[in-house]
C-alpha positions as CSV (number, residue, x, y, z in Angstrom):
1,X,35.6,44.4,71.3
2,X,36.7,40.6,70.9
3,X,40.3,39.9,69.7
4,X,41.2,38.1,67.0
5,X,43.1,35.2,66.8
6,X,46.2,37.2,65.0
7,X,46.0,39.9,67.3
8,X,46.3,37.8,70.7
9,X,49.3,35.8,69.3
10,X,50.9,39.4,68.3
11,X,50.4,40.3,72.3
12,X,51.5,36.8,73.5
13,X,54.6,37.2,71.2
14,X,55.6,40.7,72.3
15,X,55.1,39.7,76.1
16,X,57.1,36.7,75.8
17,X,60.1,38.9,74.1
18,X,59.5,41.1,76.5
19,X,60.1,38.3,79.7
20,X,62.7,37.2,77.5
21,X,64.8,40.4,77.4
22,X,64.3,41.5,80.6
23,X,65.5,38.4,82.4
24,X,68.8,38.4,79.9
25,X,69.5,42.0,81.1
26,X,68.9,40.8,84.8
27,X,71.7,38.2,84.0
28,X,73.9,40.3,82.2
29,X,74.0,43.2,84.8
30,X,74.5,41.1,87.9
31,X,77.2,41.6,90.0
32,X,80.1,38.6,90.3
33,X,80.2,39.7,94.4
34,X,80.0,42.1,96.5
35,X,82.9,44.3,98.3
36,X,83.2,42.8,101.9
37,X,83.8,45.9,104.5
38,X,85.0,44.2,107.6
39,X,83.6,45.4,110.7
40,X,84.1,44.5,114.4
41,X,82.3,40.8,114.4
42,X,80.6,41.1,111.2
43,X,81.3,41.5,107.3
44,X,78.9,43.7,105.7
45,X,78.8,43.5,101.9
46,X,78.2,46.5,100.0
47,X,76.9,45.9,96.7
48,X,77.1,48.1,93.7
49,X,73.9,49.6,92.6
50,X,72.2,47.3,89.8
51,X,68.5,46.7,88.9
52,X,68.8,43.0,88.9
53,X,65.7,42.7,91.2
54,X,63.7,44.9,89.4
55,X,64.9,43.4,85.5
56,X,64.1,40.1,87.3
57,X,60.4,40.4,88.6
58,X,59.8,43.0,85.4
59,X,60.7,39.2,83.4
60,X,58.5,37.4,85.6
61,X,55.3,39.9,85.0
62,X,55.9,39.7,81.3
63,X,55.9,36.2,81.3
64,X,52.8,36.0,83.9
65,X,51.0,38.0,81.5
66,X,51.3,36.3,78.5
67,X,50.6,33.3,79.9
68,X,47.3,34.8,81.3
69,X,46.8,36.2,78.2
70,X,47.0,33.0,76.0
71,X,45.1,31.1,78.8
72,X,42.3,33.5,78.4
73,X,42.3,33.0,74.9
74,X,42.5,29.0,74.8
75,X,40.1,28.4,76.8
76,X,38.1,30.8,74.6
77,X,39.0,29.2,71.7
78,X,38.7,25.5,73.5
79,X,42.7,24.4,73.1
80,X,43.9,21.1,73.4
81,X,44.3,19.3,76.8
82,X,48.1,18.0,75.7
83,X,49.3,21.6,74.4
84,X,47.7,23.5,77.1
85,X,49.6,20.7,80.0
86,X,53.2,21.3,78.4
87,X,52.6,25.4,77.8
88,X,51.8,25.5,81.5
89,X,54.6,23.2,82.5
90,X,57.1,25.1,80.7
91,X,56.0,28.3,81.6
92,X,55.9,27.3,85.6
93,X,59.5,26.5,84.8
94,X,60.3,29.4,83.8
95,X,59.0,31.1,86.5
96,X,60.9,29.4,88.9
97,X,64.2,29.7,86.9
98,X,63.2,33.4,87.1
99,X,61.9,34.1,90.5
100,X,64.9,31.8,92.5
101,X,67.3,34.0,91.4
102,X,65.9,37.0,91.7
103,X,64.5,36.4,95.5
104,X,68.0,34.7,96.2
105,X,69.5,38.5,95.1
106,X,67.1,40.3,96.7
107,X,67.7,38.2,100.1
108,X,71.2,38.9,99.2
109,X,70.9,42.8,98.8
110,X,68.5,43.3,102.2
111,X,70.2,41.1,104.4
112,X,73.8,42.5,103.9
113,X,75.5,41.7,107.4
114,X,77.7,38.8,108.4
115,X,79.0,37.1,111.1
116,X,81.1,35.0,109.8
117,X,84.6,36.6,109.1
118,X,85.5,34.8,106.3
119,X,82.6,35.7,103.9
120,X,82.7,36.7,100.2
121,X,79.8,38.6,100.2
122,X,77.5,36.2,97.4
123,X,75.2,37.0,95.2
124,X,72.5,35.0,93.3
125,X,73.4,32.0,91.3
126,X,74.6,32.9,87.9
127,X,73.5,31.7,84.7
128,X,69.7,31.3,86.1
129,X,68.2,34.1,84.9
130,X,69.8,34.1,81.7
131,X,68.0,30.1,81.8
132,X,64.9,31.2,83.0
133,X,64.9,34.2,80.0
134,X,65.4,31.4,77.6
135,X,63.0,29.1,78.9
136,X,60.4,31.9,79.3
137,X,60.8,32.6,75.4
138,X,60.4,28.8,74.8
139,X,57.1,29.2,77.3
140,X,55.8,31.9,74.8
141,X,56.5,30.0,71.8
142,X,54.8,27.0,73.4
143,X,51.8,29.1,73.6
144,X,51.9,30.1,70.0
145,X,51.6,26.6,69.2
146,X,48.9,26.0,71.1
147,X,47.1,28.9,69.8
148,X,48.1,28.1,66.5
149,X,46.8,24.5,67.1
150,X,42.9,25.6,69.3
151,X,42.4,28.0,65.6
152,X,43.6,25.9,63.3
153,X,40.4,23.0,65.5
154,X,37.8,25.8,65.7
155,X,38.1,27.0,62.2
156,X,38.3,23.1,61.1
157,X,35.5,22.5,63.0
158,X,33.4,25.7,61.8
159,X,34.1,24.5,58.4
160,X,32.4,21.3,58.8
161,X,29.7,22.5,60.7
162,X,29.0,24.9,57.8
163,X,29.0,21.9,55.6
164,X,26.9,19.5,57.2
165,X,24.3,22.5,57.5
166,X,24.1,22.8,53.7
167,X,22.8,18.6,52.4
168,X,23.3,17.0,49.8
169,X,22.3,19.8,47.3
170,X,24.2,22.6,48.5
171,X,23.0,26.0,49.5
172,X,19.7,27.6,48.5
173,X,21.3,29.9,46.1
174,X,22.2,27.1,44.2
175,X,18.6,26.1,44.1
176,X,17.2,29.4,43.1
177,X,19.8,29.5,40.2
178,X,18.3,26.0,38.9
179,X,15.1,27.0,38.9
């Protein structure tokens, strides 16, 4: 069963809301620091238990799949060149802005022991994700366009193909009704 134009843009849509909310929870629920617990030579951070990793790559698979998605479906539909070059560039961007926070945590979170002494137990940078989540709704939006733009080109172009196919005197209905 093929999709329909409508139906693709409804998946592309929810996807990209999806990628959207998920990377604003990641930025919301992200600790500030973590608690340094000095030790003998080494600081080792504890840090409280939040699902910032796991919000954060949740983002970047929405995102990867509606970009998939809408790829799958422009080239069906035989998109633009220009669109399809700026809804790929922006949706790159927003997986970077997405992913380098959210390995940065993760590195964070696994590698939890310092030697230097005077550490304040760091976390990601803040106000990436909640960049990247923005940017990642921008990326689905750009591919809306784009869909919105290959349809609106096929069904222009299927319009004048079923034109030049009927001549000068229309269809042959309209010659049976003259005669």
């Amino acid at each position: 069963m093929a999709f329909s134009a409508k139906q693709m843009s409804l998946m592309v849509a929810t996807l990209g809301l999806l990628s959207f909310f998920f990377g604003v929870i990641a930025e919301n629920k992200k600790p500030a620091s973590g608690i340094p617990i000095p030790g003998k030579d080494v600081v080792i951070c504890k840090y409280p238990g939040d699902r910032t990793v796991v919000w954060g790559y949740l983002s970047v698979m929405f995102l990867t799949a509606s970009s998939v998605a809408d790829l799958f479906l422009l080239l069906h539909f035989s998109g633009t060149l220009p669109s399809l070059s700026s809804s790929i560039g922006v949706a790159g961007l927003a997986a970077v802005l997405l992913l380098w926070p959210t390995i940065t945590e993760q590195i964070h979170l696994t590698r939890n022991i310092h030697h230097n002494l005077e550490t304040d137990c760091p976390t990601a940078k803040t106000g990436l994700l909640g960049g990247g989540a923005f940017v990642s709704l921008d990326a689905a939006l750009f591919w809306l366009v784009c869909l919105m733009l290959a349809a609106n080109s096929r069904e222009d172009f299927l319009e004048e193909l079923e034109e030049s196919r009927r001549g000068e005197h229309g269809t042959i209905d309209d010659v049976k009704s003259a005669a």
